[in-house]
N, C-alpha and C positions, 0 to 999 in steps of 0.2 A: 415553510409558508410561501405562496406564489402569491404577488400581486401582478394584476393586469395594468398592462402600460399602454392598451393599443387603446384608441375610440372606434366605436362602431361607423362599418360604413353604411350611410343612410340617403337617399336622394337628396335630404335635406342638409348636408354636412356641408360646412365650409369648404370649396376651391381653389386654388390658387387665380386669379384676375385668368379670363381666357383660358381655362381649363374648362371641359364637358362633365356637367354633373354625373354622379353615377346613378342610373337606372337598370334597377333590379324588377323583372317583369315574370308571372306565373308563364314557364314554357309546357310544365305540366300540370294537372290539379287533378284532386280524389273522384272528382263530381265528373269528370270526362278521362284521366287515363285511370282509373286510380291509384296512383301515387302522385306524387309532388316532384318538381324540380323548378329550381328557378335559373333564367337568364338572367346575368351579370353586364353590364355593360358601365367599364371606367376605364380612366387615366392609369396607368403605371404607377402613379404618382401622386395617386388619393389616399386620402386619407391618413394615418399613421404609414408612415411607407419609410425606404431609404435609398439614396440616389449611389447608382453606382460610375464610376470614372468614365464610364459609357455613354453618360448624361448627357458633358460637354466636351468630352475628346473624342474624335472619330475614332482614333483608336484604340481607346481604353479600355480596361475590362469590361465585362459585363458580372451582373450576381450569377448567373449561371456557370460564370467559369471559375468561380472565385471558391475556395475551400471552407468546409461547414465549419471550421475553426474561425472562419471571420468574425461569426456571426452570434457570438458568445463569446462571454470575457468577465474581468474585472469591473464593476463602475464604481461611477460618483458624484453625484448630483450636485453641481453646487450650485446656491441662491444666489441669482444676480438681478431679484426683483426689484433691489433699492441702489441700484450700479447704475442710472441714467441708461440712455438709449447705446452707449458703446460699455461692451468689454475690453480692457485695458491689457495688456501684458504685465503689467504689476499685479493688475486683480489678481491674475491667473499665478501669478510666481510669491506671492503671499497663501496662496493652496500648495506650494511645492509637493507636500509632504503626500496630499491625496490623488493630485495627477502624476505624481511619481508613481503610484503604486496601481493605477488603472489601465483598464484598455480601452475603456470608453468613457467621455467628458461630456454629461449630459445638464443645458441650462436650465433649471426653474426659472421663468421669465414671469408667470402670475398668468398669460397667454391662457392658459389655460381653463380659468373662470369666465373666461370669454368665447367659448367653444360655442357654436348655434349661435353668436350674435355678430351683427353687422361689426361691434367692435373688436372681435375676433383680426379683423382685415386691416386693422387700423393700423399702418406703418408706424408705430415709435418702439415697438420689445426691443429689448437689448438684444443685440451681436455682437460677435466679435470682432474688431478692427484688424488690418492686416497684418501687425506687428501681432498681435495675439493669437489671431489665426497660424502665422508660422511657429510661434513656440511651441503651440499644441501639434506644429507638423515633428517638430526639434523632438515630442516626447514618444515619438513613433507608435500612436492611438492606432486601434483598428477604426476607431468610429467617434464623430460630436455630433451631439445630437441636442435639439431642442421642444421646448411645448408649444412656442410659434410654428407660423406655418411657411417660416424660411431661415435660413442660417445666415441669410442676407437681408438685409434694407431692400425690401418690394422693389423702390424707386432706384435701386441701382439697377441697372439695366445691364453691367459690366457682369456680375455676381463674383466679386472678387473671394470672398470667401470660398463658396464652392470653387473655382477653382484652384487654391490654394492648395487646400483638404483631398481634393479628388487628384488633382496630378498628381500625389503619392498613395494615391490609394486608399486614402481614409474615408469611410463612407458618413454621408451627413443621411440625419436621423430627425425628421420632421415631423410637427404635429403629435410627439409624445404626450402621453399622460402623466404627471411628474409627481405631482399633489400629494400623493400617498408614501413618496419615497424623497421628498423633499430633504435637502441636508445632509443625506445619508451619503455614507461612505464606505467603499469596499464590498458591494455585495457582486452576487454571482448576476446578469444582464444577461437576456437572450435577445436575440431580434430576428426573426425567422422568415425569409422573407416569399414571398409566392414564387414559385420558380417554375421559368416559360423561356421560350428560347430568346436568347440577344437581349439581356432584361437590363434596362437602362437604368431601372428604378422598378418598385416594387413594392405594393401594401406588405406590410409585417404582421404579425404577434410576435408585439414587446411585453415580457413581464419578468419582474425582479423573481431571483429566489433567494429569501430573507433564512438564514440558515441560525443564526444568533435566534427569532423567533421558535423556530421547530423545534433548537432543541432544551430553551426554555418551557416549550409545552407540554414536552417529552419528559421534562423533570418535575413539573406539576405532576403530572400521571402517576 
């Protein structure tokens, strides 16, 4: 069973402050070539996407050099919608058992029932603080990821978090779709991301594969 984890990208989809909406414009139509194509025009960094070390280091990798093993792994969703606006290092080391066994630390924040609205933008989702942030460097993650639309507080201007995550290479994982895989622990995570040259960051397809599901239905059959 595959769940979809990305949001669609739409002119009208939430930005990050100072980010170019994305405009999707007909280049071709039936009625004049006949077929279809359309012009694309965003951010790196729209929509469901994930930032690579490329981001904030000049000399960091980019996703285009980074191996398709990154970009797949273990997850684990944990709910930190009733955690206040910080993640703790305790929150995280009371999970021992399910961020021991992951490769990717993905936050339910609730952010997500708030997609299309102005409260979408609203600085309070939980992060991770920078003591929590290194632990999760300590469990050698390929990736954290969240359903907000930063792994940072807006209002830090620093982004201490990303830079934690990214000097080791850990890729942050923004504007996920959570809600359906909420809680869950240990399944198979993909995050695929558009690949162009020197890619700093890059819209994804994120979706779970739910394997406990498939072969419960396989056993109904």
């Amino acid at each position: 069973m595959l769940i979809d984890m990305t949001h669609t990208i739409t002119p009208e989809i939430p930005v990050y402050p100072g980010t170019p909406a994305p405009s999707l414009s007909p280049a071709c139509t039936f009625t004049r070539d006949g077929f279809r194509e359309t012009l694309l025009s965003f951010s790196s960094h729209t929509g469901t996407h994930m930032d690579a070390p490329a981001h904030l280091f000049q000399d960091g990798r980019t996703l285009d050099q980074m191996p398709m093993s990154q970009f797949s792994g273990r997850a684990t969703v944990l709910d930190v919608s009733q955690e206040g606006p910080v993640i703790t290092e305790e929150f995280l080391r009371s999970h021992y058992d399910a961020i021991h066994s992951a490769d990717y630390i993905l936050f339910y924040t609730g952010w997500e029932d708030r997609w299309g609205t102005e409260g979408f933008l609203e600085d309070a989702f939980p992060v991770p603080n920078e003591e929590a942030a290194r632990y999760l460097v300590s469990r050698g993650l390929k990736g954290v990821g969240t359903d907000a639309i930063s792994i940072d507080r807006m209002s830090d201007s620093r982004l201490p978090i990303h830079h934690i995550l990214l000097k080791d290479s850990i890729l942050s994982l923004e504007n996920l779709c959570l809600k359906k895989v909420r809680g869950r622990k240990d399944f198979l995570f993909f995050a695929l991301p558009m690949k162009f040259q020197d890619t700093d960051g890059a819209p994804i397809r994120a979706f779970a594969e739910l394997r406990e599901a498939f072969e419960g239905e396989r056993r109904r059959r």
